[in-house]
Structure formats: C-alpha cells, structure tokens
MARZA-101994 format. One record per residue: x, y, z of N, C-alpha, C, CB in turn; residue number from 1. Coordinates in nm, 3 decimals. Glycine has a CB too. Layout:
BEGIN
<pt n_xx="X" n_yy="Y" n_zz="Z" ca_xx="X" ca_yy="Y" ca_zz="Z" c_xx="X" c_yy="Y" c_zz="Z" cb_xx="X" cb_yy="Y" cb_zz="Z" k="NUM"/>
...
***
This chain:
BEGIN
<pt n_xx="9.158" n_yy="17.513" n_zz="12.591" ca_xx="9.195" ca_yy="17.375" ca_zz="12.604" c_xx="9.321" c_yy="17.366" c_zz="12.691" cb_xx="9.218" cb_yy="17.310" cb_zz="12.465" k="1"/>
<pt n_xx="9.320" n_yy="17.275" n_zz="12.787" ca_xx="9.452" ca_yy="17.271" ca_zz="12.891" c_xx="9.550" c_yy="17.149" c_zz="12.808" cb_xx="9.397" cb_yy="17.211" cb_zz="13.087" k="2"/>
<pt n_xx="9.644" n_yy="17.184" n_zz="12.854" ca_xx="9.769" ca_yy="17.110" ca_zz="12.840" c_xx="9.760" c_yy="16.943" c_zz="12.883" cb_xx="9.876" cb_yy="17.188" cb_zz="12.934" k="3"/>
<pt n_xx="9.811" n_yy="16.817" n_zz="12.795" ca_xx="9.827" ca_yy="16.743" ca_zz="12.900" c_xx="9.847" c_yy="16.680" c_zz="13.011" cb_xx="9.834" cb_yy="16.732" cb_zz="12.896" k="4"/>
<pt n_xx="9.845" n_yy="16.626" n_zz="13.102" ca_xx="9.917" ca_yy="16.574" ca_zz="13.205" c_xx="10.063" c_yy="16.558" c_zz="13.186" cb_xx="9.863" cb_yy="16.459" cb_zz="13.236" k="5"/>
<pt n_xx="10.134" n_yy="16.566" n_zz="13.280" ca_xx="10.315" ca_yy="16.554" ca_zz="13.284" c_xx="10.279" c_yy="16.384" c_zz="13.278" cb_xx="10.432" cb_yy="16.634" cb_zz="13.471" k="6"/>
<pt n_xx="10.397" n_yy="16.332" n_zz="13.242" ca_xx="10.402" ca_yy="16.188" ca_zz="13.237" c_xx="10.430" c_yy="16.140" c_zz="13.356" cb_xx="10.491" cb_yy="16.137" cb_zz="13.149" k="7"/>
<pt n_xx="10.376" n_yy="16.033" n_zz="13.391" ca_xx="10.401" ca_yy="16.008" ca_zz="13.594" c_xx="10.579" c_yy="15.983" c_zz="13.584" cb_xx="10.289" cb_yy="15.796" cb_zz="13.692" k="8"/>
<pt n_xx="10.557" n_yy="15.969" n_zz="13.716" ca_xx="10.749" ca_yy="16.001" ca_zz="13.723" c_xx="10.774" c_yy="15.880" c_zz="13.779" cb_xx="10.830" cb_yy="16.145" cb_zz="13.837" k="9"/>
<pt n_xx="10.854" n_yy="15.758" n_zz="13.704" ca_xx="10.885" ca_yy="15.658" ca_zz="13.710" c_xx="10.918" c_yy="15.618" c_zz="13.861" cb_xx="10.970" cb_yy="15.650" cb_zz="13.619" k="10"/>
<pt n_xx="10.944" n_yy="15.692" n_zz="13.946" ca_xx="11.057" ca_yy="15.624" ca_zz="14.081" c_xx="10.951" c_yy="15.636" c_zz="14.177" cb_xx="11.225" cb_yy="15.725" cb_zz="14.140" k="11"/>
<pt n_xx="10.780" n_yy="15.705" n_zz="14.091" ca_xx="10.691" ca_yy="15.711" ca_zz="14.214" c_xx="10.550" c_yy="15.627" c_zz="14.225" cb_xx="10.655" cb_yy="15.856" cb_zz="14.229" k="12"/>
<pt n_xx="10.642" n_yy="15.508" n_zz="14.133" ca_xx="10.506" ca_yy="15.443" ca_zz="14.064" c_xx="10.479" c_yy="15.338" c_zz="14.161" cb_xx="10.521" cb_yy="15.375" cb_zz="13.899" k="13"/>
<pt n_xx="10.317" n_yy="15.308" n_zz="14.238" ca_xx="10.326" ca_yy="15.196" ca_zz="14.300" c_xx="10.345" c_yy="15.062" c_zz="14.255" cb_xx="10.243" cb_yy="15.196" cb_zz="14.356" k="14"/>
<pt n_xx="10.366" n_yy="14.962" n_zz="14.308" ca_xx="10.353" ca_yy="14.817" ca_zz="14.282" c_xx="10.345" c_yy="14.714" c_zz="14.391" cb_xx="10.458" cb_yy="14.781" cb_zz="14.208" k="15"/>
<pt n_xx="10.185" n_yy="14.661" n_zz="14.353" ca_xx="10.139" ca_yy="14.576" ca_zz="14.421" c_xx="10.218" c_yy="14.416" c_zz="14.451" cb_xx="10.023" cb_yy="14.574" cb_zz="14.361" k="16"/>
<pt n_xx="10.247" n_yy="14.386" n_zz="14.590" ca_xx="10.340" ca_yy="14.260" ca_zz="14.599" c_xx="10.208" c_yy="14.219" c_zz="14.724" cb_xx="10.554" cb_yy="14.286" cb_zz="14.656" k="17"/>
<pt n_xx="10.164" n_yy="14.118" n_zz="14.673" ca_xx="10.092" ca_yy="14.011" ca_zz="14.785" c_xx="10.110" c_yy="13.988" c_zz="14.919" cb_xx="10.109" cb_yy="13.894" cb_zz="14.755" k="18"/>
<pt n_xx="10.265" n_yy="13.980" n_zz="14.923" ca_xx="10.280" ca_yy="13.926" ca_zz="15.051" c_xx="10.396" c_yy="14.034" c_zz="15.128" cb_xx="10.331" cb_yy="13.757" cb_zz="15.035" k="19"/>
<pt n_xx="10.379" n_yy="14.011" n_zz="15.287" ca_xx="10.505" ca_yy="14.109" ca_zz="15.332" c_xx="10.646" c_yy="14.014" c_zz="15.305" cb_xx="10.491" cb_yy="14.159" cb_zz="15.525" k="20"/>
<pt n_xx="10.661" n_yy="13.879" n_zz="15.263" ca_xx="10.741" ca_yy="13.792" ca_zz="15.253" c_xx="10.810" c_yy="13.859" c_zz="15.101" cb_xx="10.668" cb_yy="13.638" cb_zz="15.262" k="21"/>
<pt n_xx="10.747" n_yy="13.856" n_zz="15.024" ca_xx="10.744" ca_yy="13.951" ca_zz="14.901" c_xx="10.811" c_yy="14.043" c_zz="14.884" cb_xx="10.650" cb_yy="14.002" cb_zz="14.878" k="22"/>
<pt n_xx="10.734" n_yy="14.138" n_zz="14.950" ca_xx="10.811" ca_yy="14.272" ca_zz="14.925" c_xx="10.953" c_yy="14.277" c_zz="15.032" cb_xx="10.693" cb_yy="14.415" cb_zz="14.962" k="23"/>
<pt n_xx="10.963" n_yy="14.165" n_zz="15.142" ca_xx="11.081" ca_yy="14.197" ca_zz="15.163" c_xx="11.198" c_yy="14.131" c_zz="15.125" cb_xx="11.083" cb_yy="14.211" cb_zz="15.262" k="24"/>
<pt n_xx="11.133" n_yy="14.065" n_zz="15.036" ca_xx="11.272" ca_yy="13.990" ca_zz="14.951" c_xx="11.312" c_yy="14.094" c_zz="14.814" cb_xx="11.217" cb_yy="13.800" cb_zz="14.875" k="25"/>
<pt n_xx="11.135" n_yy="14.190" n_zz="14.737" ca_xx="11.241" ca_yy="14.276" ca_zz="14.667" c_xx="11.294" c_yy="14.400" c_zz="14.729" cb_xx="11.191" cb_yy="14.317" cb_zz="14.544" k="26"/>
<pt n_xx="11.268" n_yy="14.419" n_zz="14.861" ca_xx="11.406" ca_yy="14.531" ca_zz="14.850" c_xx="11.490" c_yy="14.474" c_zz="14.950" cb_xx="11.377" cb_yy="14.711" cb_zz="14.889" k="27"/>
<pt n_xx="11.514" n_yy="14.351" n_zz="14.905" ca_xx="11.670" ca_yy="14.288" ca_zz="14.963" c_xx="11.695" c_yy="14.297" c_zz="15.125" cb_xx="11.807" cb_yy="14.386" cb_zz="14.890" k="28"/>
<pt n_xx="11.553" n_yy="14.287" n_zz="15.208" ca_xx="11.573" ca_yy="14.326" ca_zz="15.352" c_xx="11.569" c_yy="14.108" c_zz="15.416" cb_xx="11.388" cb_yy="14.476" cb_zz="15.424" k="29"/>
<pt n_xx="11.690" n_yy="14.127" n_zz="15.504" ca_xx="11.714" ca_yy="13.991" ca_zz="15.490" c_xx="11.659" c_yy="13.965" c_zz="15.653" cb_xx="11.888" cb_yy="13.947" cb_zz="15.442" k="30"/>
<pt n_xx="11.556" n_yy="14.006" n_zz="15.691" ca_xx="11.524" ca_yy="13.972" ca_zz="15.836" c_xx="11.421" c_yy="13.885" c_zz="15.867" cb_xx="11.494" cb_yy="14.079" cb_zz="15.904" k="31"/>
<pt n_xx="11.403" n_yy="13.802" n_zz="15.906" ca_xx="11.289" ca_yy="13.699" ca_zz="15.936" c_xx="11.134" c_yy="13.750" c_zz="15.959" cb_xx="11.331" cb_yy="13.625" cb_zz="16.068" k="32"/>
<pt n_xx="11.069" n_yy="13.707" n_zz="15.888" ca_xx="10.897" ca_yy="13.802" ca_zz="15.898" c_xx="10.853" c_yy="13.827" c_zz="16.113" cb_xx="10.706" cb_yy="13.630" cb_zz="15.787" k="33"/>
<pt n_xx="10.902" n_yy="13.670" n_zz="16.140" ca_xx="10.857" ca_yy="13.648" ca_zz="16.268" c_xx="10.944" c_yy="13.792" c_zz="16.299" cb_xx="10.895" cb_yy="13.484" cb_zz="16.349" k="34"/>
<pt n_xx="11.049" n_yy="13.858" n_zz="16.334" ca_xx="11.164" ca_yy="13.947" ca_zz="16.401" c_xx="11.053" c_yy="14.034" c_zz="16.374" cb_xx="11.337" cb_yy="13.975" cb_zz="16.338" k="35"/>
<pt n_xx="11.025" n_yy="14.029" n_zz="16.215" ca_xx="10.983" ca_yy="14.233" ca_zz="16.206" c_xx="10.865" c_yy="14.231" c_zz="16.306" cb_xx="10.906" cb_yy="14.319" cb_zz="16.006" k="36"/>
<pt n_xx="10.759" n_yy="14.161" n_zz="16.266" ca_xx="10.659" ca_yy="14.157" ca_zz="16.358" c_xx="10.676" c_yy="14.160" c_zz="16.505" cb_xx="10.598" cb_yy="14.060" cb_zz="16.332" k="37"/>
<pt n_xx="10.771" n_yy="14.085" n_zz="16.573" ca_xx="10.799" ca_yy="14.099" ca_zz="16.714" c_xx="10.831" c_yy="14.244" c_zz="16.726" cb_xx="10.916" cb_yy="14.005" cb_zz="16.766" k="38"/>
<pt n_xx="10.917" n_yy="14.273" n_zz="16.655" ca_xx="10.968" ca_yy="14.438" ca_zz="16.661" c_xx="10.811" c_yy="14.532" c_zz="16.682" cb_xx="11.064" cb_yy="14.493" cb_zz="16.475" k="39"/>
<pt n_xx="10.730" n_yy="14.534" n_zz="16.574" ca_xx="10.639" ca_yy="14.595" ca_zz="16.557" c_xx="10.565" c_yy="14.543" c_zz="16.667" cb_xx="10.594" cb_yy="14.593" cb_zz="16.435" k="40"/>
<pt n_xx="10.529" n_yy="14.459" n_zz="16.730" ca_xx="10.472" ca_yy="14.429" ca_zz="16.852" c_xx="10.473" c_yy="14.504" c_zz="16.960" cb_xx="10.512" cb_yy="14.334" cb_zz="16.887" k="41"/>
<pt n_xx="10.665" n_yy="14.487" n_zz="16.997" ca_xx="10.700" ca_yy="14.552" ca_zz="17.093" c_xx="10.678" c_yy="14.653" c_zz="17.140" cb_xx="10.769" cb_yy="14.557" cb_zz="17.094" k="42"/>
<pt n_xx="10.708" n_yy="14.745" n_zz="16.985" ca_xx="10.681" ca_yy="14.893" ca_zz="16.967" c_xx="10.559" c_yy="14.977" c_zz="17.035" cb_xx="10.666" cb_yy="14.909" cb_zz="16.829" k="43"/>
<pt n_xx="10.458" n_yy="14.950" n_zz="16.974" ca_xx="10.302" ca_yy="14.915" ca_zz="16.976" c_xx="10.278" c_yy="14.909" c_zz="17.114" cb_xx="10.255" cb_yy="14.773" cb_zz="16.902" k="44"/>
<pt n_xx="10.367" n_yy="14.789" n_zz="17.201" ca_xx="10.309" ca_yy="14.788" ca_zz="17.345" c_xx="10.368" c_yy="14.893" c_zz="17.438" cb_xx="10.333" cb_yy="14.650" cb_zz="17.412" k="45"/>
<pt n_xx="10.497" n_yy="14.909" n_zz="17.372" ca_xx="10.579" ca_yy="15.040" ca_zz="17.468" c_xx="10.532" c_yy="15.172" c_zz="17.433" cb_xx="10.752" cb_yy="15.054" cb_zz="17.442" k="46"/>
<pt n_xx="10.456" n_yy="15.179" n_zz="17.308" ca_xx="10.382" ca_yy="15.311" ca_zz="17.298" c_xx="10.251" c_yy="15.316" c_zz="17.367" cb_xx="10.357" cb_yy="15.346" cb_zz="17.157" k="47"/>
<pt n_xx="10.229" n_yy="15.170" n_zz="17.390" ca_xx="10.030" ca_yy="15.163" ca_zz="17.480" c_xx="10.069" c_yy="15.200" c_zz="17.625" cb_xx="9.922" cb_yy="14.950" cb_zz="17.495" k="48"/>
<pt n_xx="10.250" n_yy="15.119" n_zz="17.661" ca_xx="10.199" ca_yy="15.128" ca_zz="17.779" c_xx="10.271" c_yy="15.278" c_zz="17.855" cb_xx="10.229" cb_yy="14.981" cb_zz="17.853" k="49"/>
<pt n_xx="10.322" n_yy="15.359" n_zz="17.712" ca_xx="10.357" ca_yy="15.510" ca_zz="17.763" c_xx="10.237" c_yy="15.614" c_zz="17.742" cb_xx="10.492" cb_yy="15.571" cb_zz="17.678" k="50"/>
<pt n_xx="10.165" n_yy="15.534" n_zz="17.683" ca_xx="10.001" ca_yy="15.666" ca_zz="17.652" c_xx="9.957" c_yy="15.635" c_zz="17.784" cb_xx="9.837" cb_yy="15.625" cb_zz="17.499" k="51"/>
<pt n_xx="9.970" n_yy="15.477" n_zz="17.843" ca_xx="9.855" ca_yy="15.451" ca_zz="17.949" c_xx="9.905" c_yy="15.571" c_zz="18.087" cb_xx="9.859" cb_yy="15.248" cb_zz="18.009" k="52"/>
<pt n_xx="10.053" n_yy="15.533" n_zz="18.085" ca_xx="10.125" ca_yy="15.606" ca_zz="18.198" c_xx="10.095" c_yy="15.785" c_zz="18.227" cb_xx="10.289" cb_yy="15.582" cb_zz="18.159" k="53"/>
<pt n_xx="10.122" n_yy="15.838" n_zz="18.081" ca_xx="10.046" ca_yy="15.966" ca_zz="18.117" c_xx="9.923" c_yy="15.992" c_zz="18.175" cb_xx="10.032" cb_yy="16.025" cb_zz="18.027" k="54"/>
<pt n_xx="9.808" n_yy="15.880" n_zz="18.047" ca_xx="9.755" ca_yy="15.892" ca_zz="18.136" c_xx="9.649" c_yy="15.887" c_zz="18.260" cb_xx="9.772" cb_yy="15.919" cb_zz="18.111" k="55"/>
<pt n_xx="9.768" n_yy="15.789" n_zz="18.286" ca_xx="9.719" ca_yy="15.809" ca_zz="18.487" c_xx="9.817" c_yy="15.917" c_zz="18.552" cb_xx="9.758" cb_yy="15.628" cb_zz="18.609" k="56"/>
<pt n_xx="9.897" n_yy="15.973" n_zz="18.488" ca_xx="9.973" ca_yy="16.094" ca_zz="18.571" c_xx="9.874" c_yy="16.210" c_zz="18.575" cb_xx="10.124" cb_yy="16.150" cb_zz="18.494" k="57"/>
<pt n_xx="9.772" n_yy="16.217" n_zz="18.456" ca_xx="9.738" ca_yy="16.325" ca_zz="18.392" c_xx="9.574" c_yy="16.350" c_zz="18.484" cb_xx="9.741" cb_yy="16.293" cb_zz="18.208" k="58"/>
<pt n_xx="9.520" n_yy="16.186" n_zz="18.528" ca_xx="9.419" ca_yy="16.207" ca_zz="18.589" c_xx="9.452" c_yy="16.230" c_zz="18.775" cb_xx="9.330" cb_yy="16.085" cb_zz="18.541" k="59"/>
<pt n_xx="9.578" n_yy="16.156" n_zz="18.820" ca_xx="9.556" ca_yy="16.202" ca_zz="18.921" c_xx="9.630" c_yy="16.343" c_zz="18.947" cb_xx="9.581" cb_yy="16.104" cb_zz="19.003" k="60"/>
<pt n_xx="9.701" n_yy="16.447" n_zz="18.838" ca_xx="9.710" ca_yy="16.577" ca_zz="18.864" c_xx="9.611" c_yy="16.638" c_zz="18.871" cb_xx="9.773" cb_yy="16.633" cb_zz="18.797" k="61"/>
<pt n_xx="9.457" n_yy="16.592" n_zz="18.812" ca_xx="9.329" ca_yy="16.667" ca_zz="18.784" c_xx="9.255" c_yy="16.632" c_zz="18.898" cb_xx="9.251" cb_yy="16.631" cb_zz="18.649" k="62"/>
<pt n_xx="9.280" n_yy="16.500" n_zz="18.982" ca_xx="9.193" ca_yy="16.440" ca_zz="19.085" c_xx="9.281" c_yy="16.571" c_zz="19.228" cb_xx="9.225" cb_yy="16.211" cb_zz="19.103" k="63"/>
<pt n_xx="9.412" n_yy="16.551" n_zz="19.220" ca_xx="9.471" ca_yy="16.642" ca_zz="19.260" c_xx="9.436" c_yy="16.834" c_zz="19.329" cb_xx="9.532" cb_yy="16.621" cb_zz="19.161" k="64"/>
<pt n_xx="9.426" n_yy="16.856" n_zz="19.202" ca_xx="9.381" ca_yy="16.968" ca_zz="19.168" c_xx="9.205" c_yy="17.004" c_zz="19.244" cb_xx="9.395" cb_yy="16.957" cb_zz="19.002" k="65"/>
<pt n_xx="9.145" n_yy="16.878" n_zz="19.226" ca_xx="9.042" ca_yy="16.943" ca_zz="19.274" c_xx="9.000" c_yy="16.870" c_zz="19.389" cb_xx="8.942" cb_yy="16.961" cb_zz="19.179" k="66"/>
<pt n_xx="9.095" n_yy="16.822" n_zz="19.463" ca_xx="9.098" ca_yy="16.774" ca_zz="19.621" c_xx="9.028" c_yy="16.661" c_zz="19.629" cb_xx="9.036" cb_yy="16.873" cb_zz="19.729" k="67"/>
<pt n_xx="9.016" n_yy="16.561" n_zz="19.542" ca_xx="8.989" ca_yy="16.437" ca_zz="19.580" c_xx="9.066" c_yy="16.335" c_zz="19.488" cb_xx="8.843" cb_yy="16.420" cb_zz="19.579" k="68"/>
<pt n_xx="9.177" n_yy="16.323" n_zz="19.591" ca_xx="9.312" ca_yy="16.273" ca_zz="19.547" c_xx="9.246" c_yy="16.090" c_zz="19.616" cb_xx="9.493" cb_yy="16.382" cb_zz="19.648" k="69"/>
<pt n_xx="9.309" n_yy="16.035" n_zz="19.450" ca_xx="9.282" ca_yy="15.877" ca_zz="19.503" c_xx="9.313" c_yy="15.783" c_zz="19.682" cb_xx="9.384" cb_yy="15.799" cb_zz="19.393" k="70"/>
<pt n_xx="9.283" n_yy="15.709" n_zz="19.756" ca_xx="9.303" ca_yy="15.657" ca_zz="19.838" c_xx="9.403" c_yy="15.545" c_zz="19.797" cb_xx="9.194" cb_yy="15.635" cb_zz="19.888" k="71"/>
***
C-alpha cells in the first residue's frame, strides 16, 4: 500500500479570475488594460517583423549560394 499524497502546497494553488481586468486589480498592477494590450501588440509585431527579416536574409543567402540571386 503507498503512502498518501503530500498536501498541495498552498502558494501553488491556481485561481480562476474571469477577467484580465480582474486579475489585474488582484495583484495590484495599476496599468490600463488598453496599455498592456498595445504593449503586447507591439511586441508580437516587432517579433513578426524580425522572423520576417531573417527570413528574407536567409533566402537570398540560399538564392545566393546557388547562383540565382534575385533581380
């Protein structure tokens, strides 16, 4: 017969909050929903438009490479 389970550990317990308005009022984050989202927007596009940049570096080193370099 095995041992019980350890008792869950209080500081790792989830809790469901409805809204992002919600949860950022309980952990006391005082920034406007519209800001975070712009933030997260931004982010998002400066990471699309640094994947896009490689890559087109990445295809014309390969177009490069095998001698039919774009016009």
């Amino acid at each position: 017969m095995l041992p019980p389970p350890p008792p869950p550990d209080n500081s790792l317990q989830v809790v469901y909050i409805p809204s992002l308005i919600a949860a950022l009022a309980k952990l006391d984050i005082k920034v406007p929903v519209e800001d975070l989202l712009r933030a997260i927007h931004d982010e998002d596009e400066a990471r699309r438009s640094e994947l896009n940049d490689r890559g087109i570096q990445q295809r014309r080193a390969a177009l490069s490479k095998s001698g039919k370099e774009p016009q």
